[in-house]
PyMOL Python script that loads the backbone (N, CA, C, O; Angstrom):
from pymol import cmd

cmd.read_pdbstr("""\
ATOM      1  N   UNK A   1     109.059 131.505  99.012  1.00  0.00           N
ATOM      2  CA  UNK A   1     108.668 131.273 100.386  1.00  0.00           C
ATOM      3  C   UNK A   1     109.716 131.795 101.355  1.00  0.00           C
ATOM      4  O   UNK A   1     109.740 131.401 102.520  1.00  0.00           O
ATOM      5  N   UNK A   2     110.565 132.662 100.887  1.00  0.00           N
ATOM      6  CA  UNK A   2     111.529 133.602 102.274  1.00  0.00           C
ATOM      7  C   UNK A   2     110.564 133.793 103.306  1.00  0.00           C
ATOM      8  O   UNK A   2     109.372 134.101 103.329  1.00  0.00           O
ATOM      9  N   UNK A   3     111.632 133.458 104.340  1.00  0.00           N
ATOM     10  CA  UNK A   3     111.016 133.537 105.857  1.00  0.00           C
ATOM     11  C   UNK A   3     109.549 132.873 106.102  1.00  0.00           C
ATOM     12  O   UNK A   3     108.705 133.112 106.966  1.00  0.00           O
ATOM     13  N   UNK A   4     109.559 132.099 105.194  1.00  0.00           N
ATOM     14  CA  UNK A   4     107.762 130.681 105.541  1.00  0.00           C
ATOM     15  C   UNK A   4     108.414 129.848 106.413  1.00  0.00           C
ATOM     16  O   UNK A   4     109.552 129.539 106.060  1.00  0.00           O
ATOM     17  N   UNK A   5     107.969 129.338 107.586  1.00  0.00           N
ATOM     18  CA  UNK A   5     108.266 127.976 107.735  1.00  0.00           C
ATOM     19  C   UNK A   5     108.393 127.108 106.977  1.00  0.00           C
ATOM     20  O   UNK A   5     107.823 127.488 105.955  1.00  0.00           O
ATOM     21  N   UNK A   6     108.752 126.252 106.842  1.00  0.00           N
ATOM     22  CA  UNK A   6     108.469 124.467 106.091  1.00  0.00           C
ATOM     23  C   UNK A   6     107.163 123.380 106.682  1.00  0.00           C
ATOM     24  O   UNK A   6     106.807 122.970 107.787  1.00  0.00           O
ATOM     25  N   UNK A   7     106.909 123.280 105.882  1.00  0.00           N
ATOM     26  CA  UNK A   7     105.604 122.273 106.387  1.00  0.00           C
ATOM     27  C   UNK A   7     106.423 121.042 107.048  1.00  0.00           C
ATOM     28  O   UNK A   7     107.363 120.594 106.392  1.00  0.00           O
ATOM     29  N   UNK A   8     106.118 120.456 108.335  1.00  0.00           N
ATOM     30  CA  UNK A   8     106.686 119.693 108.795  1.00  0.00           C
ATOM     31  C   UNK A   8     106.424 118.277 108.413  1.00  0.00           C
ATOM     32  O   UNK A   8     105.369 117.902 108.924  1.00  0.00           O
ATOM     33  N   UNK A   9     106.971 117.408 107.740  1.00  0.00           N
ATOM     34  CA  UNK A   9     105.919 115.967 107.214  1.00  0.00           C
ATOM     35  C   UNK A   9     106.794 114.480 107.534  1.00  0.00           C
ATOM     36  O   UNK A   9     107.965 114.131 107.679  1.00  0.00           O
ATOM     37  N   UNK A  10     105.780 114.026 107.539  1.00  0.00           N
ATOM     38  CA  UNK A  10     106.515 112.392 107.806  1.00  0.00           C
ATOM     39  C   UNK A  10     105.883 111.701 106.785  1.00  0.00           C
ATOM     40  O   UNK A  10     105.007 112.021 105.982  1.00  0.00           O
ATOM     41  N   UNK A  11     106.483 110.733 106.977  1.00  0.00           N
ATOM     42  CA  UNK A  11     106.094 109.664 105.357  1.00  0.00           C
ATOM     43  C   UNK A  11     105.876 108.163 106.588  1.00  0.00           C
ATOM     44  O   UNK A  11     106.549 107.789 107.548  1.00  0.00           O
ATOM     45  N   UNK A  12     104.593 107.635 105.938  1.00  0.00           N
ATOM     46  CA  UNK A  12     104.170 105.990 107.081  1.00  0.00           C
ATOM     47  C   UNK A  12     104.247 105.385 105.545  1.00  0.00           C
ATOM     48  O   UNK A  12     103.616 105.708 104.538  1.00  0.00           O
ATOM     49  N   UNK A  13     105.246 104.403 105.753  1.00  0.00           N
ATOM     50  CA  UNK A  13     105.739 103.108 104.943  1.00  0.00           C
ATOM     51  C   UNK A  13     106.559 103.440 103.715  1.00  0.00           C
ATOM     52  O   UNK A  13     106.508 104.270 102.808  1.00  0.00           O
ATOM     53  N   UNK A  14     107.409 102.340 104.113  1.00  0.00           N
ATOM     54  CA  UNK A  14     109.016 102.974 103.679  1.00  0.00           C
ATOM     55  C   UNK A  14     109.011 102.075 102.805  1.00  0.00           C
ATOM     56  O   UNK A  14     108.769 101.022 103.394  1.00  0.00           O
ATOM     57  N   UNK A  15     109.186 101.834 101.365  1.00  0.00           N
ATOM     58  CA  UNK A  15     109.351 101.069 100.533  1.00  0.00           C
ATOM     59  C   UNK A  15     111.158 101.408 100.178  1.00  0.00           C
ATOM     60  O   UNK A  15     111.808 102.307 100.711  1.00  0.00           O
ATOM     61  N   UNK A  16     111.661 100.447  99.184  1.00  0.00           N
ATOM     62  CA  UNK A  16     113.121 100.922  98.723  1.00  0.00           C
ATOM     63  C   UNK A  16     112.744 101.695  97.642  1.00  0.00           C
ATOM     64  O   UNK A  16     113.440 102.706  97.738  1.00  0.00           O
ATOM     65  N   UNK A  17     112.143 101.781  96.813  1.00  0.00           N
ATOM     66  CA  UNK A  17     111.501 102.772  95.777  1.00  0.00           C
ATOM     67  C   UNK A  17     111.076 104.541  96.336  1.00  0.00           C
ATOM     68  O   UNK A  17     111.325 105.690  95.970  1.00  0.00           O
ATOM     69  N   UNK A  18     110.274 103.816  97.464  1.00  0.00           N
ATOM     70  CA  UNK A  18     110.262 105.649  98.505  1.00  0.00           C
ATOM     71  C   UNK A  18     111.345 106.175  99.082  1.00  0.00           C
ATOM     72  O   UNK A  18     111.360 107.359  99.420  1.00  0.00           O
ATOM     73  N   UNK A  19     112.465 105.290  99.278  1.00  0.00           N
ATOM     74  CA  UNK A  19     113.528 105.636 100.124  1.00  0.00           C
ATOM     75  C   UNK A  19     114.480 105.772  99.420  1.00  0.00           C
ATOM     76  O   UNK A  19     115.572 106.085  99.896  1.00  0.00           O
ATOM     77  N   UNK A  20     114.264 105.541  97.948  1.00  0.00           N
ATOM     78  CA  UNK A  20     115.566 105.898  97.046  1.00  0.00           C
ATOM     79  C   UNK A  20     114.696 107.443  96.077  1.00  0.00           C
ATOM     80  O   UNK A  20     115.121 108.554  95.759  1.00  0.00           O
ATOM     81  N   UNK A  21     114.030 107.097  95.984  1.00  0.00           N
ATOM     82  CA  UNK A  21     112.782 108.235  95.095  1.00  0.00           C
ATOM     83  C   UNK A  21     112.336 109.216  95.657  1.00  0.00           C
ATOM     84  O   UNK A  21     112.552 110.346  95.221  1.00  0.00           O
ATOM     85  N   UNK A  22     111.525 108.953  96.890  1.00  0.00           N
ATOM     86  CA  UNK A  22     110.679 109.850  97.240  1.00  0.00           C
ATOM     87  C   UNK A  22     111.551 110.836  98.312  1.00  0.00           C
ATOM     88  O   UNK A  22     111.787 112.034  98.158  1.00  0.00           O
ATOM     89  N   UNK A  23     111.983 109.916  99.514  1.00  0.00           N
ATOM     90  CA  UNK A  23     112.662 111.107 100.364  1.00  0.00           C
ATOM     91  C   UNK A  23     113.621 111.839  99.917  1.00  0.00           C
ATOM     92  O   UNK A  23     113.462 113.053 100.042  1.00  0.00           O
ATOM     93  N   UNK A  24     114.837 111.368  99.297  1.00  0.00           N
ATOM     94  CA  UNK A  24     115.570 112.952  98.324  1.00  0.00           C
ATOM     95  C   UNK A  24     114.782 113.986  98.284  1.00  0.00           C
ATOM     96  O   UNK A  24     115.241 114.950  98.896  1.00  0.00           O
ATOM     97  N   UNK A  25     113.623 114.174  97.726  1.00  0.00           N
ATOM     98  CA  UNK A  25     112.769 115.284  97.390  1.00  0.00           C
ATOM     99  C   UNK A  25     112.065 116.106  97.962  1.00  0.00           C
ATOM    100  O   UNK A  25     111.780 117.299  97.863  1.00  0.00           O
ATOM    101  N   UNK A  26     111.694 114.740  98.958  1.00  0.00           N
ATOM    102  CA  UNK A  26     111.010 115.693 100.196  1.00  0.00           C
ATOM    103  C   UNK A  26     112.467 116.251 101.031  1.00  0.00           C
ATOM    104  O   UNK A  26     112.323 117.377 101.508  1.00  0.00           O
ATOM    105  N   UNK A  27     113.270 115.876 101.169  1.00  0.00           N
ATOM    106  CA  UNK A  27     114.056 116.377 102.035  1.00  0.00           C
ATOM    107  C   UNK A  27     114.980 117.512 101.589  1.00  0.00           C
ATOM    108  O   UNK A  27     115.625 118.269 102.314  1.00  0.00           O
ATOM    109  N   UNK A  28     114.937 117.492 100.681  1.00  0.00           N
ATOM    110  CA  UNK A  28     115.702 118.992  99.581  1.00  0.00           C
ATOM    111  C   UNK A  28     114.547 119.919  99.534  1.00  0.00           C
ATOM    112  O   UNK A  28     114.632 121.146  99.588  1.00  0.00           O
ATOM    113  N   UNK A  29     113.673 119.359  99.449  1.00  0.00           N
ATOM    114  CA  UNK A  29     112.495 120.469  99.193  1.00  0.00           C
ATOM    115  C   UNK A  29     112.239 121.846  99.628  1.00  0.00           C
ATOM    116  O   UNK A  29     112.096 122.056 100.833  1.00  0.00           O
ATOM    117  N   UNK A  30     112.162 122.835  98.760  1.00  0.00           N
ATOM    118  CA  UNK A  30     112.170 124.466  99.688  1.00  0.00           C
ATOM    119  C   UNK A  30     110.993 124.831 100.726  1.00  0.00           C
ATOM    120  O   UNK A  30     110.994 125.877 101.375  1.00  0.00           O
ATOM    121  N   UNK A  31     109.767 123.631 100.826  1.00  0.00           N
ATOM    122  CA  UNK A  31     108.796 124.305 101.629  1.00  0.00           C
ATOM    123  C   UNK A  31     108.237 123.069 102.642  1.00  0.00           C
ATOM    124  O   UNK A  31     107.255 123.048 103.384  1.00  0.00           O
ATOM    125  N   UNK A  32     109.297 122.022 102.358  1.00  0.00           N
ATOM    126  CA  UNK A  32     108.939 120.580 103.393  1.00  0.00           C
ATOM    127  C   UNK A  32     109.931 120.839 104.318  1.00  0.00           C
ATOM    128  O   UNK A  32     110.743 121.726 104.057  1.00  0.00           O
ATOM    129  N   UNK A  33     110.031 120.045 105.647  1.00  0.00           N
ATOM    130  CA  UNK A  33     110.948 119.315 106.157  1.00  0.00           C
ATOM    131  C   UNK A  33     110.801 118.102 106.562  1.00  0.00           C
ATOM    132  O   UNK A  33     110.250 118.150 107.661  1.00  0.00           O
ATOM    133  N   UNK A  34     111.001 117.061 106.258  1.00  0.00           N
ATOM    134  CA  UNK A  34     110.970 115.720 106.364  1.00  0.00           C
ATOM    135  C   UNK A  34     111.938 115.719 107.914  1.00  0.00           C
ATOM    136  O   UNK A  34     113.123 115.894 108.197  1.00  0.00           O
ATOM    137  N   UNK A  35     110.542 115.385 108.748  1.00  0.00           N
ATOM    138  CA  UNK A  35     110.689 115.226 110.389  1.00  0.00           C
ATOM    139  C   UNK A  35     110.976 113.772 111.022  1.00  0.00           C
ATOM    140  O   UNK A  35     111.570 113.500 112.065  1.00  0.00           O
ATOM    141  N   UNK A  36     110.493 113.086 110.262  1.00  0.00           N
ATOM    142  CA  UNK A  36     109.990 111.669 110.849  1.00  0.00           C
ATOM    143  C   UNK A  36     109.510 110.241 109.444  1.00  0.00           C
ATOM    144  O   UNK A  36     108.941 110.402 108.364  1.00  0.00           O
ATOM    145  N   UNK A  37     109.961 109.150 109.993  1.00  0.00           N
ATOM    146  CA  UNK A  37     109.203 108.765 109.106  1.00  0.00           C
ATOM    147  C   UNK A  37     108.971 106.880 110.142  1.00  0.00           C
ATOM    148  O   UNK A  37     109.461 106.530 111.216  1.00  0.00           O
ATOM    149  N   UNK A  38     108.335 106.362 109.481  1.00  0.00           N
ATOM    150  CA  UNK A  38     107.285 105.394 110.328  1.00  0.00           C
ATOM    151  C   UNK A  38     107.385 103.925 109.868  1.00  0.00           C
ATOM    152  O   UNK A  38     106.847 104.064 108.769  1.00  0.00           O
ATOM    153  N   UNK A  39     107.650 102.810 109.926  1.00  0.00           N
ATOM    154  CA  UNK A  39     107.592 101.187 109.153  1.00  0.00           C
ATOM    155  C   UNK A  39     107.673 100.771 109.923  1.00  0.00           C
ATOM    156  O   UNK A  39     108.081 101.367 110.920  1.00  0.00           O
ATOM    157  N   UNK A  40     107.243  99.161 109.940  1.00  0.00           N
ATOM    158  CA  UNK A  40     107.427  98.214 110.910  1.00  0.00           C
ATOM    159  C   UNK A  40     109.187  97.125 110.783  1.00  0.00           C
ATOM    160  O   UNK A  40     109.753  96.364 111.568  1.00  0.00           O
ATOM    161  N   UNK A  41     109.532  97.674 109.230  1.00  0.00           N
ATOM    162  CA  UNK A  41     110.903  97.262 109.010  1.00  0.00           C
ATOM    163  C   UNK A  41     112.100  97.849 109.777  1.00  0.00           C
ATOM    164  O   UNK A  41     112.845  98.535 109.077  1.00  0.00           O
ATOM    165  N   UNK A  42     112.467  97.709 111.184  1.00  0.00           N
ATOM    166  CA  UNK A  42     112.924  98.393 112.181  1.00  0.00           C
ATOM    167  C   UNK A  42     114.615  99.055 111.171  1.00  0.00           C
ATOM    168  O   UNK A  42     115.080 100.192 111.095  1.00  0.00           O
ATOM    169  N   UNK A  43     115.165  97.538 110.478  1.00  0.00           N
ATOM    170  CA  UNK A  43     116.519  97.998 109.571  1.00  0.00           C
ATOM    171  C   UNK A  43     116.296  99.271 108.969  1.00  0.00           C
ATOM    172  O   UNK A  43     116.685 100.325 109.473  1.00  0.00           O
ATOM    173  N   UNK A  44     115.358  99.134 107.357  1.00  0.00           N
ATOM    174  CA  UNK A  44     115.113 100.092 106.899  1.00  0.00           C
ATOM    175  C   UNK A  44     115.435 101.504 107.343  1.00  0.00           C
ATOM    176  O   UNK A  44     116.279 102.315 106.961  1.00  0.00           O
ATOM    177  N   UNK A  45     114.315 101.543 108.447  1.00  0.00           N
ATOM    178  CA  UNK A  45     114.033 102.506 108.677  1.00  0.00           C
ATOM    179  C   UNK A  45     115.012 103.101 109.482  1.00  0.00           C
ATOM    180  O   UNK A  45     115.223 104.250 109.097  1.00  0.00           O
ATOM    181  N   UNK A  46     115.682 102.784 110.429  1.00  0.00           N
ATOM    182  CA  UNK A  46     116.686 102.722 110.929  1.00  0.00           C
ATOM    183  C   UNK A  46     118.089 104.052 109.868  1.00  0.00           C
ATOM    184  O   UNK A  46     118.426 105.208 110.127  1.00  0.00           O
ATOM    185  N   UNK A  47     118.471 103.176 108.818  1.00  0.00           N
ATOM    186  CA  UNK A  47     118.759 103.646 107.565  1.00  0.00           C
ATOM    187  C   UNK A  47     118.751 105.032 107.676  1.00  0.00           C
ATOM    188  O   UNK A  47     119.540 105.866 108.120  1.00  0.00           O
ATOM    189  N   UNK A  48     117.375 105.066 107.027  1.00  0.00           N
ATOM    190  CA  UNK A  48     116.935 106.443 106.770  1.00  0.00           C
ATOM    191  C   UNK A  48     117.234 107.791 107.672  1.00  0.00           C
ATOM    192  O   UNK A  48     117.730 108.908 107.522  1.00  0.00           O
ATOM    193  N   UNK A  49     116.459 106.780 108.973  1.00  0.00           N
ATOM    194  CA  UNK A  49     116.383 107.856 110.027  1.00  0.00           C
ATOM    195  C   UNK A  49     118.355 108.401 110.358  1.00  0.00           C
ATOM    196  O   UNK A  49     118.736 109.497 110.768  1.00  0.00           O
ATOM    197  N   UNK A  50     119.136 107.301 110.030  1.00  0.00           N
ATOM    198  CA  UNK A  50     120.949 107.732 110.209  1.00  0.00           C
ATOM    199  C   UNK A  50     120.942 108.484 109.418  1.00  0.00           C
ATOM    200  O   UNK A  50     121.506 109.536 109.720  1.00  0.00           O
ATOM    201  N   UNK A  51     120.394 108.407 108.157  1.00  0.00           N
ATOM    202  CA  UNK A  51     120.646 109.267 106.620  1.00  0.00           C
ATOM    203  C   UNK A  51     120.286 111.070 106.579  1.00  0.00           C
ATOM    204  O   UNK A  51     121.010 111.985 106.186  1.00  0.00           O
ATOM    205  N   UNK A  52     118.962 111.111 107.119  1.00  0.00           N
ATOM    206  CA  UNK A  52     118.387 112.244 106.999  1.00  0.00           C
ATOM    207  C   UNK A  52     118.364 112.585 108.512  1.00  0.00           C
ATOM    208  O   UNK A  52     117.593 113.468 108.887  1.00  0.00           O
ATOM    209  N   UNK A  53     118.922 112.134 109.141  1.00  0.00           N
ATOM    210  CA  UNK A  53     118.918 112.950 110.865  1.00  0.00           C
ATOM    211  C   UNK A  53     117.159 112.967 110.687  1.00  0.00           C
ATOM    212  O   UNK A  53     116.698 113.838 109.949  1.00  0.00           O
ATOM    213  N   UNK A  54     116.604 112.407 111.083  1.00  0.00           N
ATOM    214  CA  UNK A  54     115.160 112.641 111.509  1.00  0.00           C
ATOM    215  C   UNK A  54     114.713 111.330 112.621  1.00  0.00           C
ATOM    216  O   UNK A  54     115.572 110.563 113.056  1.00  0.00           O
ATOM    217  N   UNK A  55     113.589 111.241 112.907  1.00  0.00           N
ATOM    218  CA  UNK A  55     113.175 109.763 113.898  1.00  0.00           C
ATOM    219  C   UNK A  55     112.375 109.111 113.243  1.00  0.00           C
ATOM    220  O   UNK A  55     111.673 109.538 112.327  1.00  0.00           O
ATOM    221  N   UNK A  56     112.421 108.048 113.656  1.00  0.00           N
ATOM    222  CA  UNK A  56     111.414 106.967 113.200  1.00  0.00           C
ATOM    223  C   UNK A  56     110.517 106.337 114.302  1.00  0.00           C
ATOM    224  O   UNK A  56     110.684 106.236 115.517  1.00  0.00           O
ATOM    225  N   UNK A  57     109.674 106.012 113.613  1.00  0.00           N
ATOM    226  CA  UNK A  57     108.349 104.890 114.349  1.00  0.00           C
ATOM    227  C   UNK A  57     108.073 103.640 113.674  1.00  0.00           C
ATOM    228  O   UNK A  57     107.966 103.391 112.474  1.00  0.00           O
ATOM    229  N   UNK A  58     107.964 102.790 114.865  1.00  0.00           N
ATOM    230  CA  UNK A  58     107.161 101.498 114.463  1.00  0.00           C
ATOM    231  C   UNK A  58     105.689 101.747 114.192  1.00  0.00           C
ATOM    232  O   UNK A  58     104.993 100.904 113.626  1.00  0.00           O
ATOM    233  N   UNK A  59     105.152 103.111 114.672  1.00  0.00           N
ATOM    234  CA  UNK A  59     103.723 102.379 114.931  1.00  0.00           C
ATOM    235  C   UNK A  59     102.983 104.195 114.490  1.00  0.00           C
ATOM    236  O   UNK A  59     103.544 105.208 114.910  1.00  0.00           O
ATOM    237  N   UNK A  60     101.804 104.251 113.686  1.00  0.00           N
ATOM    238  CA  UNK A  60     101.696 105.866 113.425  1.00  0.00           C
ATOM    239  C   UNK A  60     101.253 106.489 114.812  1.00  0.00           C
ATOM    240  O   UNK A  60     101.777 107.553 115.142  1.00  0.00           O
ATOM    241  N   UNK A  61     100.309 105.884 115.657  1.00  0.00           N
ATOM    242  CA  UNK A  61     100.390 106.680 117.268  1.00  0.00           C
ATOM    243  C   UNK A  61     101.511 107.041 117.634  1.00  0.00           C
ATOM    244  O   UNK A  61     101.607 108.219 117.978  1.00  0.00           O
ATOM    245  N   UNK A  62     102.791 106.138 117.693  1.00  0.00           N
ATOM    246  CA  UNK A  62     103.975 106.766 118.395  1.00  0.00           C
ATOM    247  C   UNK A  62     104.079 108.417 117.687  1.00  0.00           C
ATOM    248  O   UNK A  62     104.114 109.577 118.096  1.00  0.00           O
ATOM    249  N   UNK A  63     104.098 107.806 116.600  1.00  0.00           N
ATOM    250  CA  UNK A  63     104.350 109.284 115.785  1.00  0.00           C
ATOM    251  C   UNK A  63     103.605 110.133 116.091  1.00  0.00           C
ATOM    252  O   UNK A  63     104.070 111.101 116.693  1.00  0.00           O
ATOM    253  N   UNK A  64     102.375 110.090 115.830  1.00  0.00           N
ATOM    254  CA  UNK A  64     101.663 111.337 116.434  1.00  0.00           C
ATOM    255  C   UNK A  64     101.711 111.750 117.697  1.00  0.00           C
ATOM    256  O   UNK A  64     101.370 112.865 118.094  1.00  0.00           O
ATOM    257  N   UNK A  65     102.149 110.825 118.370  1.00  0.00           N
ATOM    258  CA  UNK A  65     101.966 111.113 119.886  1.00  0.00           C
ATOM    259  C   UNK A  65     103.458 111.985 120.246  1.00  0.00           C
ATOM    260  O   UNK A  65     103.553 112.744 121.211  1.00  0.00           O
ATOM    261  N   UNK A  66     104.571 111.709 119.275  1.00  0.00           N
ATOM    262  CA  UNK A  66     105.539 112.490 119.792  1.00  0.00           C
ATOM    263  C   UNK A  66     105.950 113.293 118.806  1.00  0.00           C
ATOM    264  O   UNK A  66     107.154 113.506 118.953  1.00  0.00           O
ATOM    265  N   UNK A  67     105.396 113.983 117.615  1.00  0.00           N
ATOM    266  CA  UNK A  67     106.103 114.841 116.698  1.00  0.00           C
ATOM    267  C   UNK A  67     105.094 115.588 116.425  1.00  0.00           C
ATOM    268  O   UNK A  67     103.988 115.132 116.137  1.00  0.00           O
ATOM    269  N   UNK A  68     105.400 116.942 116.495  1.00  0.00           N
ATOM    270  CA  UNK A  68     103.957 117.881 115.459  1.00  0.00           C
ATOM    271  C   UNK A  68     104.151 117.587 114.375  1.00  0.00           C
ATOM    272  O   UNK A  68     105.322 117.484 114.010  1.00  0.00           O
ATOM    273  N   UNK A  69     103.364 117.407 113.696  1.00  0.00           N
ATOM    274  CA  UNK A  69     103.632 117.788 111.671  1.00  0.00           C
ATOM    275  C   UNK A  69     102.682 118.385 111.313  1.00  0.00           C
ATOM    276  O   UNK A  69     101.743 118.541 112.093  1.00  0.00           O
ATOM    277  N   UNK A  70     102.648 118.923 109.957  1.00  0.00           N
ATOM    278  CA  UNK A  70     101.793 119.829 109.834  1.00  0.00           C
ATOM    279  C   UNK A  70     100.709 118.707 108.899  1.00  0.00           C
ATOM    280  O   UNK A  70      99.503 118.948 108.849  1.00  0.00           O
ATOM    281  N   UNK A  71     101.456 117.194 108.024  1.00  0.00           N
ATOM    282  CA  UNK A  71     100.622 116.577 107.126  1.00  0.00           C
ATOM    283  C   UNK A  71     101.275 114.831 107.570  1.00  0.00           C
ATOM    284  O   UNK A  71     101.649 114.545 108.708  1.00  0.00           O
ATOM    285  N   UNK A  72     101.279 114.171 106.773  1.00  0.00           N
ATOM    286  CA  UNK A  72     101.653 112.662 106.792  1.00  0.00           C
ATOM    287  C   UNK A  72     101.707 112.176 105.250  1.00  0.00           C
ATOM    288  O   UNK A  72     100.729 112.421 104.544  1.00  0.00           O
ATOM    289  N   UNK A  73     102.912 111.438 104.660  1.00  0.00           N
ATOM    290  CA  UNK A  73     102.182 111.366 103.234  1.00  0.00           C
ATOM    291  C   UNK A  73     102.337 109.623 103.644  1.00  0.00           C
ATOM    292  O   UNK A  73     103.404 109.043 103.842  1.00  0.00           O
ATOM    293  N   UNK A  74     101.030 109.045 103.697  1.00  0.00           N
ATOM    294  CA  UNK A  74     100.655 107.674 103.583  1.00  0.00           C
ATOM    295  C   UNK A  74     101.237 106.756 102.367  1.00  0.00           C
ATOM    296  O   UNK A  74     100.516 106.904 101.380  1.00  0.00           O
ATOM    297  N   UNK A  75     102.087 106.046 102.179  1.00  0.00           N
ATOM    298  CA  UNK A  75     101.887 105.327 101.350  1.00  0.00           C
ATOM    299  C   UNK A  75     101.695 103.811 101.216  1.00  0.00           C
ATOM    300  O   UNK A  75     102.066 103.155 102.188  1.00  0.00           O
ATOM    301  N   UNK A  76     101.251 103.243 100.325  1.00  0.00           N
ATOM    302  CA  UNK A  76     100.921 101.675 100.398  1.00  0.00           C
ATOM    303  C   UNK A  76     101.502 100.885  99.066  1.00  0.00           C
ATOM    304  O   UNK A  76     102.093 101.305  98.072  1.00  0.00           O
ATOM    305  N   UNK A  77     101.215  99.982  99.343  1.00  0.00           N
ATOM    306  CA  UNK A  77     102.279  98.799  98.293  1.00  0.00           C
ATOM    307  C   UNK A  77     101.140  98.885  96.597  1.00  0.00           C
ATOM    308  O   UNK A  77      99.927  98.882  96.387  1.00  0.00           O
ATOM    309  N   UNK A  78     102.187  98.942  95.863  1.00  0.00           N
ATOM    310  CA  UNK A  78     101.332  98.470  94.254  1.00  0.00           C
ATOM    311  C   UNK A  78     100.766  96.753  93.955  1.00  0.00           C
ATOM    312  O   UNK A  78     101.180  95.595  94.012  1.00  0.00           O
ATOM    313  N   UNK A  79      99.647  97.475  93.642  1.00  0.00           N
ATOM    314  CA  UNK A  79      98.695  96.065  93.586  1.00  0.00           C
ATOM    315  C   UNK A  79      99.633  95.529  92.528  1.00  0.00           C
ATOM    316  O   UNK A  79     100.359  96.011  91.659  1.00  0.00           O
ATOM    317  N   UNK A  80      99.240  94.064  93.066  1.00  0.00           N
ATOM    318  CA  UNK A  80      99.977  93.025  91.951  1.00  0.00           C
ATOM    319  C   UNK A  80      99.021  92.591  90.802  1.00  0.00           C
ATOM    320  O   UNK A  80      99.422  91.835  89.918  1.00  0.00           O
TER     321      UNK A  80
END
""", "prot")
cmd.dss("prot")
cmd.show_as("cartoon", "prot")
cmd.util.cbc("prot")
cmd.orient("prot")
């Protein structure tokens, strides 16, 4: 992918499993850039957003309303 953009993406709900697992990957990644990411856990997220220089949201409108991305990767909690 020389000279591609990066797909711009945010991740809505921050687990410690996504935030130890998942963002590394997206954020090394040769064709992502992890822009943003979204929880109502203000700490957490907080975290992240110091970690990877990116912004965060409480709420997915904020997000859309202030970041282009090109996708969103949704995630939700494992059924018990």
């Amino acid at each position: 992918m020389a000279n591609a953009e990066k797909f711009r993406v945010a991740v809505v709900g921050i687990t410690t499993e996504i935030a130890q697992k998942f963002l590394p990957e997206l954020f090394y990644s040769p064709i992502i850039r992890l822009v943003a990411v979204c929880d109502k856990n203000c700490e957490a997220m907080r975290q992240i957003c110091e970690t990877y220089l990116i912004n965060g949201y409480r709420t997915y409108e904020e997000l859309i309303e202030n970041e282009e991305i090109d996708f969103a990767i949704i995630t939700i909690p494992k059924a018990a």
